[in-house]
C-alpha positions as CSV (number, residue, x, y, z in Angstrom):
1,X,-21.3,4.5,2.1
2,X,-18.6,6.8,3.9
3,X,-19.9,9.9,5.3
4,X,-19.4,13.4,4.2
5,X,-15.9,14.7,4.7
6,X,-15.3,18.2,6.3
7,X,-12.9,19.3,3.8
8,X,-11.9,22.6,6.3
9,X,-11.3,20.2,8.9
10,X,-9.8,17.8,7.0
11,X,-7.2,20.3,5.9
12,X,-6.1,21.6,9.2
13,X,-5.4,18.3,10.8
14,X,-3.7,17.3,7.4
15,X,-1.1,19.5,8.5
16,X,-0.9,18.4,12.2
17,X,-0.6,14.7,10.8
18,X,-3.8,13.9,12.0
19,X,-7.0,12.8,9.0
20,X,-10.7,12.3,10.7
21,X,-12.6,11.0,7.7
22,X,-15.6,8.3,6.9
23,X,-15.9,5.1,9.0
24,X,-14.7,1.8,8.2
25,X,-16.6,-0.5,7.3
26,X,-16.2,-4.1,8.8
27,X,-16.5,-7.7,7.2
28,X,-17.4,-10.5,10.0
29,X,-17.0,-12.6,7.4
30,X,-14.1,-12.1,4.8
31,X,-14.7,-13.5,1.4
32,X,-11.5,-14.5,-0.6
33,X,-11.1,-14.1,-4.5
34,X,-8.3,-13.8,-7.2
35,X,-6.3,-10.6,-7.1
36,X,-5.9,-8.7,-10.2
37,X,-2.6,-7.4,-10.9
38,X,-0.5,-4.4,-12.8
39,X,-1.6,-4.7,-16.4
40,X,1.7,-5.4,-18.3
41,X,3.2,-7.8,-20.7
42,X,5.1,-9.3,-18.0
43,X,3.1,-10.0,-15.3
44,X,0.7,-13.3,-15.6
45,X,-2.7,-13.8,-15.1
46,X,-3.3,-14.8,-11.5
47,X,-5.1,-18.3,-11.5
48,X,-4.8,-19.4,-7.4
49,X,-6.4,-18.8,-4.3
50,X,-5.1,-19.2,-1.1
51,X,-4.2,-22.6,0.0
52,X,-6.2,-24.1,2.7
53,X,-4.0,-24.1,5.4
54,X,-2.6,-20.6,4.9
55,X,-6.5,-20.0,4.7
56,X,-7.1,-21.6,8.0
57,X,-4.4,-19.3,9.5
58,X,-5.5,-16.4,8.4
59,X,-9.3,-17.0,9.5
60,X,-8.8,-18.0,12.7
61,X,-6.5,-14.9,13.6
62,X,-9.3,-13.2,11.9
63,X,-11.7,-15.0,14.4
64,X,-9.2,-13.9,17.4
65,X,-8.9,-10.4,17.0
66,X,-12.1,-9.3,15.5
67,X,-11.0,-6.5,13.6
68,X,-11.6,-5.7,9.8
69,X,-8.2,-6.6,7.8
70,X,-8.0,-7.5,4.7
71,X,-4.4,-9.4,2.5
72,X,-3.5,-9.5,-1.2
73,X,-0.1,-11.3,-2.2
74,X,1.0,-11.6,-6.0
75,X,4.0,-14.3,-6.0
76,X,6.2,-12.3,-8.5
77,X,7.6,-16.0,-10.5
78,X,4.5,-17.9,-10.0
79,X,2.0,-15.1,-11.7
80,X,0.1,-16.4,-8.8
81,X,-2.7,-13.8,-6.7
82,X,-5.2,-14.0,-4.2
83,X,-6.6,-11.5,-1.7
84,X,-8.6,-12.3,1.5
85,X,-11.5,-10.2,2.3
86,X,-11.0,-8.5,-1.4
87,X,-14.6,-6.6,0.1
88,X,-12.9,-4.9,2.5
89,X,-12.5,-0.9,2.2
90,X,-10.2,1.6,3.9
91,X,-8.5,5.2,4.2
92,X,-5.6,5.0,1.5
93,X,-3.6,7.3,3.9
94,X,-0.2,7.9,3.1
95,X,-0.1,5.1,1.3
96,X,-1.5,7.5,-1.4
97,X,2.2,8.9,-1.4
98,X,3.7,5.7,-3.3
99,X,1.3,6.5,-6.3
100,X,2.0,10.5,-6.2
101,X,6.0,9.4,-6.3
102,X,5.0,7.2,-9.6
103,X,3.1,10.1,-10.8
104,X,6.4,12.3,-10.9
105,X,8.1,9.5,-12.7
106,X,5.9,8.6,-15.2
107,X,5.6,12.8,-15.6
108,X,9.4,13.0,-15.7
109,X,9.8,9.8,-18.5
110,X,7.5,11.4,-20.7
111,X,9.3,14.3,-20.4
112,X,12.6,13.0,-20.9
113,X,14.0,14.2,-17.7
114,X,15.9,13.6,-15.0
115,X,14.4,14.3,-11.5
116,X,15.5,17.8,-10.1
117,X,17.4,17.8,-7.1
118,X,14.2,19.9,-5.6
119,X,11.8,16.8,-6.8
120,X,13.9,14.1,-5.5
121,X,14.4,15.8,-1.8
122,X,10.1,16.1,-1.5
123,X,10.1,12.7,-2.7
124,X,12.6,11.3,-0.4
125,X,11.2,13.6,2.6
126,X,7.5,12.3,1.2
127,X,8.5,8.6,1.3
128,X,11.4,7.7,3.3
129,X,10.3,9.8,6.5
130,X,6.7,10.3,5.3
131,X,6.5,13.5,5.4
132,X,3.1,15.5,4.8
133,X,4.4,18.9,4.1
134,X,6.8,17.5,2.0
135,X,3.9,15.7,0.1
136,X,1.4,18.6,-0.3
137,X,3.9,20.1,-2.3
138,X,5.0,17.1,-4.4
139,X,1.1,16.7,-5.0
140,X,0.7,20.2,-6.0
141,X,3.6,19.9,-8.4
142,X,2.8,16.8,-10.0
143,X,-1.0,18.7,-10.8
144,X,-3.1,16.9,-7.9
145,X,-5.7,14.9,-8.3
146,X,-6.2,14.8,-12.3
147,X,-2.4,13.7,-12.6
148,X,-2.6,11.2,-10.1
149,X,-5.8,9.7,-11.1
150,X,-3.9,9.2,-15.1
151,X,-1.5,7.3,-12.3
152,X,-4.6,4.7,-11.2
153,X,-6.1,4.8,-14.3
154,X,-2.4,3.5,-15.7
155,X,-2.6,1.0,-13.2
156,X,-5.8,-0.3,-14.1
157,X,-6.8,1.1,-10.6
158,X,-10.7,0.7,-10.3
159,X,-11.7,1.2,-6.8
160,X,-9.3,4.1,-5.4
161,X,-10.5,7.6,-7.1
162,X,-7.5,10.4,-6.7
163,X,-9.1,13.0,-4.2
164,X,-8.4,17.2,-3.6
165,X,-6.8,16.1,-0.1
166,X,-4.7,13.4,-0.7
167,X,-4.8,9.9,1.2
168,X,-8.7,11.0,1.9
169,X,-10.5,8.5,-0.4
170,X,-11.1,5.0,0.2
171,X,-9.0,1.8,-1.0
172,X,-8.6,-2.1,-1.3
173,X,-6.3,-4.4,-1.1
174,X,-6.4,-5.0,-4.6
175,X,-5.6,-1.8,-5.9
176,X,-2.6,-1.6,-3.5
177,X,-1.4,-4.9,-4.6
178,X,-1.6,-2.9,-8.3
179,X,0.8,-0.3,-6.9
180,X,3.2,-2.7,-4.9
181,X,3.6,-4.3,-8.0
182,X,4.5,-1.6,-10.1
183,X,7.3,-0.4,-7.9
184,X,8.4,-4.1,-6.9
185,X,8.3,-4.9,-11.1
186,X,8.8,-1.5,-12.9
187,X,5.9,-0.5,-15.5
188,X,6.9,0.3,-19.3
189,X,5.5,3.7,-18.8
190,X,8.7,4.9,-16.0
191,X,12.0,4.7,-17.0
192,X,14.0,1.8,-15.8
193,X,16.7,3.9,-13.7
194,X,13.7,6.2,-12.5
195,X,12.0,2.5,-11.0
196,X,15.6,2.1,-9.6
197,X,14.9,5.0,-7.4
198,X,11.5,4.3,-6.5
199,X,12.8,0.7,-4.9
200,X,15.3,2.4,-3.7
201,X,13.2,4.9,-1.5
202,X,10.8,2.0,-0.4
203,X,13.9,-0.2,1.0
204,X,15.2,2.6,2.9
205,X,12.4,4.1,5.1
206,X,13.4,5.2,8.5
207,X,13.5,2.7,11.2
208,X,10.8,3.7,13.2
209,X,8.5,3.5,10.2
210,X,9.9,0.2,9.3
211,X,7.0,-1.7,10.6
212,X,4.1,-3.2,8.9
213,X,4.7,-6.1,6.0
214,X,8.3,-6.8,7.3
215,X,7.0,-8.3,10.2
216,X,7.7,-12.6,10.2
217,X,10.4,-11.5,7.7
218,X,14.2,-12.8,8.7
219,X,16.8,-9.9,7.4
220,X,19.1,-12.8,6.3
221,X,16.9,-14.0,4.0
222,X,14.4,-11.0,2.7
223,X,15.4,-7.7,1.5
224,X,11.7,-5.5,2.1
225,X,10.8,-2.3,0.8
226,X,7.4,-0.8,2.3
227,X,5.3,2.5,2.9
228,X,2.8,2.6,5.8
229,X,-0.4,4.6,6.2
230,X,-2.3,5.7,9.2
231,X,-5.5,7.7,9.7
232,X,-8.8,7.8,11.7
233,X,-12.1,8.1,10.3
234,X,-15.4,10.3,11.7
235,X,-15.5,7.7,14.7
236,X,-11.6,7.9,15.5
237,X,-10.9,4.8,15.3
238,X,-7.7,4.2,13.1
239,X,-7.5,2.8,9.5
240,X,-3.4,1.3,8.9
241,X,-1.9,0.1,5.8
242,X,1.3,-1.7,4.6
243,X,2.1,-2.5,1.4
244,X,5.3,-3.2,-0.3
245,X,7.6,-6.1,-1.5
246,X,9.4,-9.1,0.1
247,X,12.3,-10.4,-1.9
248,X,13.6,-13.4,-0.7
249,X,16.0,-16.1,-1.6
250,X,13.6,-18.2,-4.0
251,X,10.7,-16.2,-2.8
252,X,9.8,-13.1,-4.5
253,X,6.2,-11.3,-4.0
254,X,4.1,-8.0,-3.5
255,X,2.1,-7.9,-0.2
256,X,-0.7,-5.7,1.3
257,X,-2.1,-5.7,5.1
258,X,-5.1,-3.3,5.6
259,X,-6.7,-2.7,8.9
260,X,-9.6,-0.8,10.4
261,X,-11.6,-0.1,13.6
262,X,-8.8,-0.3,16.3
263,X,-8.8,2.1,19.1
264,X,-5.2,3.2,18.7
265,X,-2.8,3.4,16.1
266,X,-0.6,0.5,18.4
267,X,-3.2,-2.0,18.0
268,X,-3.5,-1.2,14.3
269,X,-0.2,-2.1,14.1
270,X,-0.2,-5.2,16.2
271,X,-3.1,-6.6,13.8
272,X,-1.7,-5.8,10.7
273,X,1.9,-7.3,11.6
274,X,-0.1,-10.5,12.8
275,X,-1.5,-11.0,9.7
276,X,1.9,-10.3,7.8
277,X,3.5,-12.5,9.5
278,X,1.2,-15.4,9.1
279,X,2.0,-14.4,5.4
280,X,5.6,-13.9,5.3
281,X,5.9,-17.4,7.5
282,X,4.0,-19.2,4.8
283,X,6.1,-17.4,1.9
284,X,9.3,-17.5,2.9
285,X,9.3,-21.1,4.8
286,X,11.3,-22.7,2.5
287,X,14.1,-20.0,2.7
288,X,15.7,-20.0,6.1
């Protein structure tokens, strides 16, 4: 179990940019399973696993850097999922803000509606630049934590529960992959030109927060749209997330890195892009 958050706390450094919450737990050694996905007519049951030597890859970079990390890919043509320490838990983060984005789409379909120009500048402050100020007032607007938990419950979410602070609560790779997805696929619940702009905001984040599941990825061959999280828990040691899509030329598929228990946000980063690119390199080998 996590420990008691210091909601006080936690609110001032919200604004600085800056989260303590629980710990993180660690694997030694990661399980793997089947990843569920988005629950939609069009998306596939996942059957596979990963394949052994993509396996061995990713266990013995698990085995070099000893730090917690856990991977889900759904392969958008195959219907094929798997996750790789699918145990693993961590900070959503502002990863949270991809959810809170659906939640003013799927708010804005049911209503009929275009998105204001006031809604779409918070969301593109909120997810292009990531943005918290930005986001507390998108999350305020879209009704907080009930609204966005209708979101996860949409999603089929069942491990990440919508909290007062946003990007407070814990996550897996699995419900991620569940969110990637719905951006990276549409959902029948947000208007197709609506999903348009979602993609749109995820392909075009600025450059110095281009990092994360791009990594391994050739530009000539992969159009990526991501959103990265970082935080520290009680023991300030940093929790960071990328999750997004990779669409490549005959390769097409939703991706999530998670990390935990580096001592700086640069080494978070470092691991996470490692394991992506182990990923990417397997995914998109046959489309150089």
């Amino acid at each position: 179990m996590r420990t008691t958050f210091f909601k006080s706390l936690l609110a001032s450094l919200l604004a600085a940019g800056t989260l303590v919450s629980a710990v993180a737990g660690c694997t030694p050694v990661p399980d793997q399973g089947e990843a569920a996905v988005p629950q939609q007519a069009a998306t596939p049951s996942p059957t596979a696993r990963p394949e052994t030597q993509l396996l061995t890859e990713l266990d013995r970079y698990n085995a070099e850097t000893s730090i917690d990390f856990s991977v889900a890919l759904y392969e958008h043509d195959t219907g094929q999922a798997w996750t790789y320490n699918p145990s693993g838990r961590y900070l959503e983060a502002s990863l949270v803000k991809v959810p809170i984005l659906l939640t003013l789409l799927r708010q804005a379909t049911e209503e009929g509606r275009e998105l204001s120009a006031g809604e779409r500048a918070l969301a593109e402050e909120m997810i292009r630049r990531s943005d918290n100020t930005a986001t507390d007032q998108l999350y305020a607007l879209v009704g907080g934590a009930p609204e966005l938990q209708a979101t996860y419950d949409r999603l089929g979410i069942s491990e990440t529960v919508a909290t007062e602070i946003w990007g407070t609560n814990e996550t897996t790779a699995e419900d991620q992959l569940r969110i990637a997805t719905a951006v990276a696929r549409g959902v029948d619940w947000i208007d197709p030109q609506l999903h348009e702009y979602a993609v749109t905001l995820l392909e075009s984040v600025v450059p110095e927060q281009s990092w994360g599941i791009s990594a391994g990825t050739l530009s000539s061959v992969a159009e990526v749209g991501l959103k990265n999280g970082w935080l520290q828990d009680d023991l300030l040691s940093w929790n960071v997330g990328s999750s997004g899509f990779v669409l490549g030329d005959g390769a097409e598929y939703s991706l999530v890195v998670l990390t935990a228990g580096t001592e700086t946000l640069e080494d978070g980063i470092a691991v996470l892009e490692g394991a992506a690119s182990i990923v990417n390199r397997w995914e998109l080998r046959d489309s150089a």
